[in-house]
C-alpha positions as CSV (number, residue, x, y, z in Angstrom):
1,X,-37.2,-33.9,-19.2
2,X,-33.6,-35.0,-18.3
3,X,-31.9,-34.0,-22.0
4,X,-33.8,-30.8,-22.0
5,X,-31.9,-29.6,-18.7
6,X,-28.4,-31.2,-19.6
7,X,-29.1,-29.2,-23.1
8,X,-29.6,-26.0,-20.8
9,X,-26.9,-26.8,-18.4
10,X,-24.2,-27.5,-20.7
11,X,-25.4,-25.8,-23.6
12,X,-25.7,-22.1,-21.5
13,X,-29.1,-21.7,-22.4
14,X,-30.8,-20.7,-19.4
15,X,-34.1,-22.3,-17.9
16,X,-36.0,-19.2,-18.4
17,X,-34.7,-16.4,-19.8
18,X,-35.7,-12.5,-19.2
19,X,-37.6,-13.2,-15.8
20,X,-37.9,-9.0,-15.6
21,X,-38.2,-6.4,-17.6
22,X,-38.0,-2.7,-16.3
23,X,-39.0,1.0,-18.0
24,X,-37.4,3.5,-16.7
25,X,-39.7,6.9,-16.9
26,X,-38.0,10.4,-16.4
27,X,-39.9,13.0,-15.7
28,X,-38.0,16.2,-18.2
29,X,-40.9,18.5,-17.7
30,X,-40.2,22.1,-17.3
31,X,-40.2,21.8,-13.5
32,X,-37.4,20.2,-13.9
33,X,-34.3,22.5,-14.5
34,X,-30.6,21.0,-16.1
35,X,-29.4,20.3,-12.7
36,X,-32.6,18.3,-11.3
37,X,-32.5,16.2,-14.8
38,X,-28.2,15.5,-14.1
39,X,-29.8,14.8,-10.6
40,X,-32.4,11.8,-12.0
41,X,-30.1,10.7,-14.2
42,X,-26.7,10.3,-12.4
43,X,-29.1,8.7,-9.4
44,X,-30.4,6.1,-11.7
45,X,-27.1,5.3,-12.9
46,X,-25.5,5.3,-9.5
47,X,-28.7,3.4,-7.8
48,X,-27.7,0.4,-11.2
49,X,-24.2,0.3,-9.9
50,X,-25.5,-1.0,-6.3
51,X,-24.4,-4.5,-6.4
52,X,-27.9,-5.7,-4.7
53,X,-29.5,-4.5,-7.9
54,X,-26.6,-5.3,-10.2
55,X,-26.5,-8.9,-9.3
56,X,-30.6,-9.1,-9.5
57,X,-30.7,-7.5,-13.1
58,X,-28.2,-10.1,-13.8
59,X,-29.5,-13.1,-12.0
60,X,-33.0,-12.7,-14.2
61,X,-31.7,-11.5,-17.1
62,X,-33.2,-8.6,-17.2
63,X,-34.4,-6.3,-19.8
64,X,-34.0,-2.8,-19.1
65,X,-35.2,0.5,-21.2
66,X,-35.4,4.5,-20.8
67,X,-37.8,6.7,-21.5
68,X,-37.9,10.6,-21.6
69,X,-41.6,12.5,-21.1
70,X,-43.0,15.9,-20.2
71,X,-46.2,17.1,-22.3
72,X,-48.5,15.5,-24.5
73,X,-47.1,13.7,-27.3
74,X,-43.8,14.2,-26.2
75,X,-42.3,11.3,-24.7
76,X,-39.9,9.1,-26.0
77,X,-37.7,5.8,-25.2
78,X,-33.9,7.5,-25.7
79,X,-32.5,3.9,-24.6
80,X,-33.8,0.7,-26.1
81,X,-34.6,-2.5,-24.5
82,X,-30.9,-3.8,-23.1
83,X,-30.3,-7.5,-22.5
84,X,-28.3,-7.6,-18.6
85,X,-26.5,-10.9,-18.5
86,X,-23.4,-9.8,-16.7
87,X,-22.2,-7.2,-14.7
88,X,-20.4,-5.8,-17.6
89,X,-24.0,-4.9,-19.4
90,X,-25.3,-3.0,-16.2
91,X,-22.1,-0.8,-16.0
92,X,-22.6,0.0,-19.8
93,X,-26.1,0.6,-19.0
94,X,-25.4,2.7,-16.0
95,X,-23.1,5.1,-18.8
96,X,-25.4,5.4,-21.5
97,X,-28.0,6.7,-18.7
98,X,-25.4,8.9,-17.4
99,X,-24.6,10.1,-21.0
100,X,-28.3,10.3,-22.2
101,X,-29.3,13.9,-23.0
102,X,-32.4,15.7,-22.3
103,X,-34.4,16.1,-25.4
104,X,-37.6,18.0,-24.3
105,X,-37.4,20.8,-21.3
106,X,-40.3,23.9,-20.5
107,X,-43.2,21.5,-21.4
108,X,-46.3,20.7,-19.3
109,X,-46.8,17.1,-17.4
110,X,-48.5,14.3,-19.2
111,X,-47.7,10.9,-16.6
112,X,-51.1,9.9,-18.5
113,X,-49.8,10.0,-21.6
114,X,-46.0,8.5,-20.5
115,X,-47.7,5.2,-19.2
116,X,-49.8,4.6,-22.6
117,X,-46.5,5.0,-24.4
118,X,-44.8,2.7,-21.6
119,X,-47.4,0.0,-22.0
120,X,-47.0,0.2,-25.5
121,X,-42.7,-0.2,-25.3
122,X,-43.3,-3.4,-23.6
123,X,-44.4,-5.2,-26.6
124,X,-41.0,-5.8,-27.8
125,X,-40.2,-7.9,-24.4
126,X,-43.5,-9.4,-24.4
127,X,-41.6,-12.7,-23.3
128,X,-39.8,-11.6,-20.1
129,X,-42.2,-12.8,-17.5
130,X,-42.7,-10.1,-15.0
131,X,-43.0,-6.4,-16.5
132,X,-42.2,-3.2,-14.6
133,X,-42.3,1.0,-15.2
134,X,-40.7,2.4,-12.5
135,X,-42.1,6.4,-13.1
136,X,-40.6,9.3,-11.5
137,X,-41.8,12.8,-11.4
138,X,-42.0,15.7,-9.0
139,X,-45.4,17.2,-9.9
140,X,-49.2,16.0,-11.1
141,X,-50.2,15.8,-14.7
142,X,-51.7,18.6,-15.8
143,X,-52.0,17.9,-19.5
144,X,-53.5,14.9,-21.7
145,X,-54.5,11.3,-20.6
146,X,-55.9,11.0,-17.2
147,X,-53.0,8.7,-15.9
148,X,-55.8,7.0,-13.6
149,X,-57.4,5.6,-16.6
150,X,-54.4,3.9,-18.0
151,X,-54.4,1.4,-15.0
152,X,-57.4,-1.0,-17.1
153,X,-55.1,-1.3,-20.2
154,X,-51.2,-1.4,-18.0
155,X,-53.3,-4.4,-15.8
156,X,-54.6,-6.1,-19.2
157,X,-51.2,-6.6,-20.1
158,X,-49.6,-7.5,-17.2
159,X,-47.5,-4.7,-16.2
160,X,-47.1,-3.0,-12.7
161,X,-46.5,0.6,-12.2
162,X,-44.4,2.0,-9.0
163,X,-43.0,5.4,-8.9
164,X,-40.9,7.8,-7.2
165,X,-42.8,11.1,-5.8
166,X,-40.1,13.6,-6.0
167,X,-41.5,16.1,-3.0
168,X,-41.2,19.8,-3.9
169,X,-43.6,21.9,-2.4
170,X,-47.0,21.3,0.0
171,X,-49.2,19.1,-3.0
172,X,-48.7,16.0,-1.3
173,X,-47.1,13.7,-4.6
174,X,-47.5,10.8,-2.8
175,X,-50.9,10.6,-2.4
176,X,-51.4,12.0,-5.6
177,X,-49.4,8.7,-7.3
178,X,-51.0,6.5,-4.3
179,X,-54.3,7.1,-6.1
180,X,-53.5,8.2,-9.3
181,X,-50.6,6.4,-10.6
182,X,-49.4,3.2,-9.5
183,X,-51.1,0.0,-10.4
184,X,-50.5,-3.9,-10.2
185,X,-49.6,-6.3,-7.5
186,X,-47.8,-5.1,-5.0
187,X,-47.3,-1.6,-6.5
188,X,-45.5,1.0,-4.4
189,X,-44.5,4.8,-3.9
190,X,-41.5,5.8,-3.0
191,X,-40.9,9.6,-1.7
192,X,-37.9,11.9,-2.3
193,X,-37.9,14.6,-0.1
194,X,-36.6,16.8,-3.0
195,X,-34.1,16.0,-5.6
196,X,-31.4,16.1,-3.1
197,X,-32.9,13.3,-1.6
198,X,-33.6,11.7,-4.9
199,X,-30.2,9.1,-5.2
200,X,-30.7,7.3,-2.2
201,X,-34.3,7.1,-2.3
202,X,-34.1,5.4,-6.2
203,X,-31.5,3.0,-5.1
204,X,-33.9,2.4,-2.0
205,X,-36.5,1.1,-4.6
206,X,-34.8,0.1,-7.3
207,X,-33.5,-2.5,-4.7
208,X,-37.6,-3.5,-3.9
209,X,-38.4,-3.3,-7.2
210,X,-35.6,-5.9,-8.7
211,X,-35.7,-8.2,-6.2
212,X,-37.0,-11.5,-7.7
213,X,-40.3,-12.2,-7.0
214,X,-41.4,-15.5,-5.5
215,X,-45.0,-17.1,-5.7
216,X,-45.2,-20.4,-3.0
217,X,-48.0,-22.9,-3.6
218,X,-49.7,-24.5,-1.5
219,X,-49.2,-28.3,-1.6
């Protein structure tokens, strides 16, 4: 036991590496016009800059990933899996968000359909141990998978679901992602009141979200 941590003291090998890994889903749907998408995406970056969260990603060694979705069979992961293992990967991070560019916009909204693609990105980190899509979106599918029944498979593999309810009008979002969406221990919605209000409130749970998780056993 002894020469296995000296090797991972002095060695820099680290006791257990990739302790979180976290999908980032952006809603691009066509409710979402240029400035609401530089909106989403400048708050994410700006919310990865917060030194809580900065020094969280790093302290786990995270594994962070992008990925773009609107309508049925069109979503897509614009920014592969990135290792975080200083401060110098999330500011790198935090500009290739900023510099990512839309790919889809006027298409319908398929949150079914962006959490079976989400569950299915997560097999390339299948060794970090806790696994995390943090979905935003500012409206309720309307086209493809029913997101409620992607909850069986996204628990099967381990992976918890929170998301951001970007509130735009009287549907209640919410709710909606309360009862539809989110799924896993401890899963969570977090509400924008509009887009304006969308920066502070993903820093707000990006902060909850990163925040190493700690199980106590009874002795």
């Amino acid at each position: 036991m002894w020469r296995g941590i000296f090797i991972s003291l002095f060695m820099g090998v680290p006791a257990q590496a990739c302790q979180f890994a976290l999908l980032l889903a952006v809603d691009v749907s066509g409710s979402v016009d240029r400035d609401e998408y530089r909106i989403q995406m400048d708050g994410l970056a700006h919310a990865l800059r917060d030194g809580i969260v900065a020094d969280a990603l790093v302290e786990q060694e995270a594994h962070v990933a992008l990925v773009q979705w609107t309508g049925a069979t069109r979503q897509k992961q614009t920014i592969p899996w990135t290792r975080i293992a200083s401060y110098g990967d999330v500011l790198a991070l935090a500009e290739e968000i900023e510099n990512d560019p839309r790919i889809w916009r006027n298409y319908s909204t398929a949150i079914g359909e962006a959490l079976a693609v989400s569950r299915k990105a997560f097999a390339t980190v299948a060794h970090c141990t806790r696994k995390v899509v943090d979905v935003s979106g500012d409206g309720v599918s309307n086209e493809g998978l029913e997101p409620a029944g992607q909850r069986g498979p996204l628990n099967e593999a381990g992976i918890t679901v929170n998301a951001i309810a970007i509130e735009t009008d009287d549907t209640d979002l919410t709710a909606y992602f309360f009862e539809n969406v989110i799924t896993g221990p401890g899963a969570f919605v977090v509400t924008a009141q509009g887009f304006e209000d969308y920066p502070e409130q993903i820093k707000r749970k990006l902060q909850r979200e990163t925040i190493r998780q700690v199980t106590y056993y009874a002795e």
